[in-house]
N, C-alpha and C positions, 0 to 999 in steps of 0.2 A: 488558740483559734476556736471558734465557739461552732456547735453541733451544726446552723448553719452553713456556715465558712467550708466547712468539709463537702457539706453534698455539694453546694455551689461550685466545688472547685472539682469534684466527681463528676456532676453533670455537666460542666461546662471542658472538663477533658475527653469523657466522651464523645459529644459532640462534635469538636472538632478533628478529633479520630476519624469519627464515621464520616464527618467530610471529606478529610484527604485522604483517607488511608481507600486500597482498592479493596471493598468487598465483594469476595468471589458472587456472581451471582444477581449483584443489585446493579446494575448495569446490563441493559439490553441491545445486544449490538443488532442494528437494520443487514448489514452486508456479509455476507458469508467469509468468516474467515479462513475457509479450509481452501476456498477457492476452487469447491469440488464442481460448477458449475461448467456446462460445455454444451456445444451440441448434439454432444451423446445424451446427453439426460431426458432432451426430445426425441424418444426412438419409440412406434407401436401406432395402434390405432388411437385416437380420440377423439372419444365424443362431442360436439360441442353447439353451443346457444350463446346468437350474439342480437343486440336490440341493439335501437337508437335511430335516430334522424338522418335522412339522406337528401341535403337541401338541394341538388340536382333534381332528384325525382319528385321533390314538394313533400314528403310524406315520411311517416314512420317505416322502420324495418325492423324484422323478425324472421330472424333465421335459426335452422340446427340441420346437426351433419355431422358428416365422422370424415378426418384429418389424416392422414399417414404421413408421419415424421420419419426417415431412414435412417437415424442418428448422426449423419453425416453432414448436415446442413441441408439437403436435398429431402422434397416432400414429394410422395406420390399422388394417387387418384384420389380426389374429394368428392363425395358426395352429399347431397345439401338439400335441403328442401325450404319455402319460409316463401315470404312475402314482401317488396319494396313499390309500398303505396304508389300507383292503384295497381299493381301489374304480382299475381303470387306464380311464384312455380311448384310444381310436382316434383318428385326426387331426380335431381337431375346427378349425371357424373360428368368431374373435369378431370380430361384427359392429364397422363402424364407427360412432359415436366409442369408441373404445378407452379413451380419458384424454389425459391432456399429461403432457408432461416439462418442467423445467425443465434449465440449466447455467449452473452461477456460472463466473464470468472463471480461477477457479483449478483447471479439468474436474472440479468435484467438483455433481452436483446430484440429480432427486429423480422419480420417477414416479410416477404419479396416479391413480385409478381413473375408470372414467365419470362416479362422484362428486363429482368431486374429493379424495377423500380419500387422502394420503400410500400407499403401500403397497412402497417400494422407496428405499434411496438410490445412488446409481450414480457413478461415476468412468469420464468420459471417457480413453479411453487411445491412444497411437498416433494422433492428430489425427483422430478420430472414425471410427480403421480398426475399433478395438474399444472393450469396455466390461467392465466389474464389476460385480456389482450384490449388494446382499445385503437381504433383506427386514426390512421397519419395522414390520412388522404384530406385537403379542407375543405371540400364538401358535404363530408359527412360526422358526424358523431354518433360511433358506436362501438358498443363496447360490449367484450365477451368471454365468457370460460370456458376450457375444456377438461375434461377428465379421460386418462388413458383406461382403454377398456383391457381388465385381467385374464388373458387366457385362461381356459378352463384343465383343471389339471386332473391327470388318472387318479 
């Protein structure tokens, strides 16, 4: 077999190696395998900023505020402050029961109104340092992050 023939049959078993064979590492999995997701992972204060359209009101919106998640499904008092073209508010607080949240095992789950009725779906991020969230409601599109704020320590 000639000095060709060799790499050709090098290169070409390689190749097919790295195709089938599982190398640890080159594959990126989207869904949490540990399944460490829950709605404890939503527990604390967070801060948060949400934008977008609110085709009831004609106009943009822009909001921020800080969230109380109780790890339990159950959210406390919101306070918010922002703007839903033509009408802004001052820092206002929503009394408690706020709603619940849920979180499926794969950080992707759902916020509630005092109703119970859907009005956000969220993706836990960062082991419930932060979140995503973008509204269910089809009136509007908007979409928003929060970040839990870090107690101060002695």
């Amino acid at each position: 077999m000639s000095k060709f023939g060799k790499y050709f049959l090098l290169v070409t078993g390689f190749a097919l190696l790295a195709t089938f064979a599982r190398i640890p590492g080159a594959v990126i999995n989207v869904h949490a395998h540990d399944r460490a997701c829950s709605v404890a992972r939503l527990k604390g204060t967070y801060a948060w900023r949400r934008s977008g359209a609110n085709k009831s009101m004609g106009g943009p919106v822009a909001e921020m505020g800080l969230d109380f998640f109780n790890g339990d499904g159950t959210r406390g008092i919101t306070r918010s402050t922002g703007i839903s073209y033509p009408e802004s508010y001052d820092w206002t607080n929503v009394p408690w029961p706020n709603g619940s949240y849920t979180v499926d095992p794969d950080c992707t789950g759902s916020l509630f109104n005092a109703n119970g009725t859907k009005i956000e779906n969220i993706i836990v991020l960062d082991g419930g340092k932060r979140f995503s969230v973008i509204s269910f409601e089809p009136d509007k599109v908007i979409t928003g992050e929060g970040t839990r704020l870090e107690e101060e320590r002695d």
